[in-house]
C-alpha positions as CSV (number, residue, x, y, z in Angstrom):
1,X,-35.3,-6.1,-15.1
2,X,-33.4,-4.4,-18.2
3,X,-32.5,-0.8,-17.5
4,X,-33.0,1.1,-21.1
5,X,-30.7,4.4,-20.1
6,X,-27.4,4.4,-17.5
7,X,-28.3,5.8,-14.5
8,X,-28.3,9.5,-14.0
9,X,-25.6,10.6,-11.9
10,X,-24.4,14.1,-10.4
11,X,-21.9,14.7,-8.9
12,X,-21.9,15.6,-5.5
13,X,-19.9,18.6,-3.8
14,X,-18.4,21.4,-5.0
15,X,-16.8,21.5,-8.9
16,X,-13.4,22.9,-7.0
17,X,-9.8,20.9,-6.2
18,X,-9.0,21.1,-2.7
19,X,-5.5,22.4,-1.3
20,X,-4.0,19.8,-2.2
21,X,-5.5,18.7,-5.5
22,X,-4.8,22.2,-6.4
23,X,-1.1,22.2,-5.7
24,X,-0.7,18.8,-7.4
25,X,-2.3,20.0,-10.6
26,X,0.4,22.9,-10.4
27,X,3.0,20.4,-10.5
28,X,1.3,18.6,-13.2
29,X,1.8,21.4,-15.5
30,X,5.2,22.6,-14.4
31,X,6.3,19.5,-15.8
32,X,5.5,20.4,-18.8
33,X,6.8,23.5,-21.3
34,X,3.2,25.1,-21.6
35,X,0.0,24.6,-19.5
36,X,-1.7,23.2,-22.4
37,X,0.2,20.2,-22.7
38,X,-1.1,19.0,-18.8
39,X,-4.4,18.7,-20.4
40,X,-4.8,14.6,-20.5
41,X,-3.2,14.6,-16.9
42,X,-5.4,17.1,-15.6
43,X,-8.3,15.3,-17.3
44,X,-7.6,12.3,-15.9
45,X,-7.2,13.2,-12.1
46,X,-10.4,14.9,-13.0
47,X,-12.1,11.6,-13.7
48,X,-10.8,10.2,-11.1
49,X,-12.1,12.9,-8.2
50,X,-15.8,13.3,-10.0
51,X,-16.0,9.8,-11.6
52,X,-16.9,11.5,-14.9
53,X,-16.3,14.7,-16.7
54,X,-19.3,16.5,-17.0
55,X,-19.2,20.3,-18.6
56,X,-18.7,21.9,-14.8
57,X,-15.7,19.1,-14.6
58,X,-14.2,20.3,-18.0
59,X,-14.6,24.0,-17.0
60,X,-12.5,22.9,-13.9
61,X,-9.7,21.7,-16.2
62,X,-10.0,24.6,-18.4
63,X,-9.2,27.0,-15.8
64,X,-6.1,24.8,-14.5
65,X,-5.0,24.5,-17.6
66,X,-5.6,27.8,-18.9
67,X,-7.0,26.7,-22.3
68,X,-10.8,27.4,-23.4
69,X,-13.6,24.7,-22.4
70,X,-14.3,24.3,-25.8
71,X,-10.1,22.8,-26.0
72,X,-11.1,20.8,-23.4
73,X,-13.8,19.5,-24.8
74,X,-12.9,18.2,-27.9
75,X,-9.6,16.8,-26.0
76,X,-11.9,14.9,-23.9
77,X,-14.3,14.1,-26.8
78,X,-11.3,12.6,-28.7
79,X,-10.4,9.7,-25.9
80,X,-12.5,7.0,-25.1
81,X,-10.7,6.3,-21.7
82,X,-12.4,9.9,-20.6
83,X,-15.9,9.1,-19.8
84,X,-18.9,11.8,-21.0
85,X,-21.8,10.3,-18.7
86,X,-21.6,8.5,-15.6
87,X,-20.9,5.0,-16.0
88,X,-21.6,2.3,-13.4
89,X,-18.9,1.3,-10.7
90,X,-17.0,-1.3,-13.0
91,X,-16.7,-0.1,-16.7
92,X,-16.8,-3.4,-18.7
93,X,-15.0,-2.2,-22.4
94,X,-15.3,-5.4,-24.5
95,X,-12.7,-5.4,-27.2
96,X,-14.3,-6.1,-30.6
97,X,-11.6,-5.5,-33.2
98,X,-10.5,-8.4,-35.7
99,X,-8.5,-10.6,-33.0
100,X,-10.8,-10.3,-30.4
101,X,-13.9,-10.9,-33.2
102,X,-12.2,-13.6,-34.5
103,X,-11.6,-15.3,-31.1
104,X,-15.4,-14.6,-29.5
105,X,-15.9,-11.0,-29.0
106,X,-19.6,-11.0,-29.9
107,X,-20.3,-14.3,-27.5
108,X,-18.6,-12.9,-24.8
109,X,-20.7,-9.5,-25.1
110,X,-24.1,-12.1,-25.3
111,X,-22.6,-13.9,-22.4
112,X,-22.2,-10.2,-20.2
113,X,-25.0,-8.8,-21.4
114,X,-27.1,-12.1,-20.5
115,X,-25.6,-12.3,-17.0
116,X,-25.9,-8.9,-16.3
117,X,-29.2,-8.6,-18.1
118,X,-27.9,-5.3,-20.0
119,X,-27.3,-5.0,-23.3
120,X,-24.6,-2.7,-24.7
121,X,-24.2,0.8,-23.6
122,X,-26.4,0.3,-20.1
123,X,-26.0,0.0,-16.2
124,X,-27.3,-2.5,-13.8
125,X,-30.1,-1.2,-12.1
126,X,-28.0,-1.5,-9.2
127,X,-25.5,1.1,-10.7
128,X,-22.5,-1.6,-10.9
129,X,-21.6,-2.7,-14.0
130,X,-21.7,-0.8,-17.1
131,X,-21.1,-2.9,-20.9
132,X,-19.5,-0.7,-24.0
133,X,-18.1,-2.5,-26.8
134,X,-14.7,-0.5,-27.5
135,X,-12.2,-0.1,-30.6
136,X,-8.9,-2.1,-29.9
137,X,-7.3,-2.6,-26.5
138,X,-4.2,-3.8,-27.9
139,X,-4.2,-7.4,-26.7
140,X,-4.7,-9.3,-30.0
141,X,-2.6,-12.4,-29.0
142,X,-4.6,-13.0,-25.9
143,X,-8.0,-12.6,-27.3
144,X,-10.8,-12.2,-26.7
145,X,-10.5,-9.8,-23.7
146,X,-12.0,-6.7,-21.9
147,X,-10.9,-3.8,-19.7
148,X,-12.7,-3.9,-16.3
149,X,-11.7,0.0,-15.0
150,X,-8.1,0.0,-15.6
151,X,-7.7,-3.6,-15.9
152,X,-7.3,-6.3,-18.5
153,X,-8.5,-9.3,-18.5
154,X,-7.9,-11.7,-21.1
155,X,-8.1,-14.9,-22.6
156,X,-11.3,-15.4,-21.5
157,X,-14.1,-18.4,-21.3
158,X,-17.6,-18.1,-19.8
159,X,-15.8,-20.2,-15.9
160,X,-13.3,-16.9,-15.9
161,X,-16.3,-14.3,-16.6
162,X,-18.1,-15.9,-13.8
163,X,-15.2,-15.6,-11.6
164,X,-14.7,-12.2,-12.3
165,X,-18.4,-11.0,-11.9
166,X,-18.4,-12.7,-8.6
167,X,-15.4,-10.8,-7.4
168,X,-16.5,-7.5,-8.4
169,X,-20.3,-8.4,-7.0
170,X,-18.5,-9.3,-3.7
171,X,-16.1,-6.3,-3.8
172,X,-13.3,-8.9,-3.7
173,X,-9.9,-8.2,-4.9
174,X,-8.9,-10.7,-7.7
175,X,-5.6,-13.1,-6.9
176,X,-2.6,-11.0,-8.6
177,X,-0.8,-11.8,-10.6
178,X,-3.9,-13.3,-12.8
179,X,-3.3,-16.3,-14.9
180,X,-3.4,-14.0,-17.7
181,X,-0.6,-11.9,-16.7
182,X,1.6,-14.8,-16.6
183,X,1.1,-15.8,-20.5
184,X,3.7,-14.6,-21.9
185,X,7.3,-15.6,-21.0
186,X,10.4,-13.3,-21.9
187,X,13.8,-14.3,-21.9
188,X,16.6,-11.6,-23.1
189,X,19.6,-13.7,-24.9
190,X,23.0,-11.9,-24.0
């Protein structure tokens, strides 16, 4: 059965940093000349404690960093990586910019979207995966590819998709280093 919104998430707990969190946010920003510029650091341990950056999250930030929410905000608006809404476990970004149109971007959404029985911009019922088509990923010579969380997976055919769904369904780490990782062989010439 097709889910027609992703799942409605809070977040559970206090909208706080522990001890700890706390002092490693102050030496976030003391590595930096003004508190400001720990924003996109600050964001993204954010993301990672919550899972998402609601407007209680961002009013977190704002306070460690000392800028207005409204700053915050429209930093967090800005990058795609920061996630507005609560997303499933496994954030599938699909990469449909020229290389990756060229080489199969929209079959490879048709192909998630079928086995996941989503379509663009949902969740699984079961809160796991959630599909976004995204602006380039910068991977055009292994095309096409997409970004599971902070992964890449590229040159992709329906027998690697498979594989990878199954891994993530069975909460399975995938071999490292992927075949993918290995494509591209550099030699330095003295």
């Amino acid at each position: 059965m097709m889910q027609t919104h992703a799942p409605t998430a809070t977040i559970s707990g206090p909208i706080e940093w522990t001890e700890s969190e706390a002092a490693e946010i102050e030496e976030i920003v003391d590595r930096y000349p003004e508190r400001r510029a720990a924003m996109l650091p600050v964001l993204w341990k954010a993301q990672r404690k919550f899972g998402w950056l609601n407007f209680d999250v961002m009013r977190l930030v704002s306070q460690s960093v000392g800028q207005p929410p409204s700053e915050v905000f429209a930093v967090a608006s800005f990058y795609t990586m920061l996630k507005k809404q609560p997303t499933g476990r496994y954030l599938i970004q699909v990469c449909h910019t020229l290389s990756c149109a060229m080489r199969g971007a929209d079959a490879l959404v048709a192909m998630l979207e079928d086995k996941l029985d989503i379509r663009c911009g949902e969740t699984t019922e079961d809160g796991l995966f959630t599909l976004i088509r995204v602006e380039c990923l910068a991977s055009c010579g292994s095309a096409p590819m997409m970004q599971v969380n902070d992964d890449f997976f590229e040159l992709l055919n329906e027998a690697r998709v498979d594989e990878i769904l199954a891994a993530f369904k069975a909460d399975s780490p995938l071999s490292t280093p992927r075949p993918e990782v290995d494509q591209w062989q550099w030699t330095i010439e003295s």
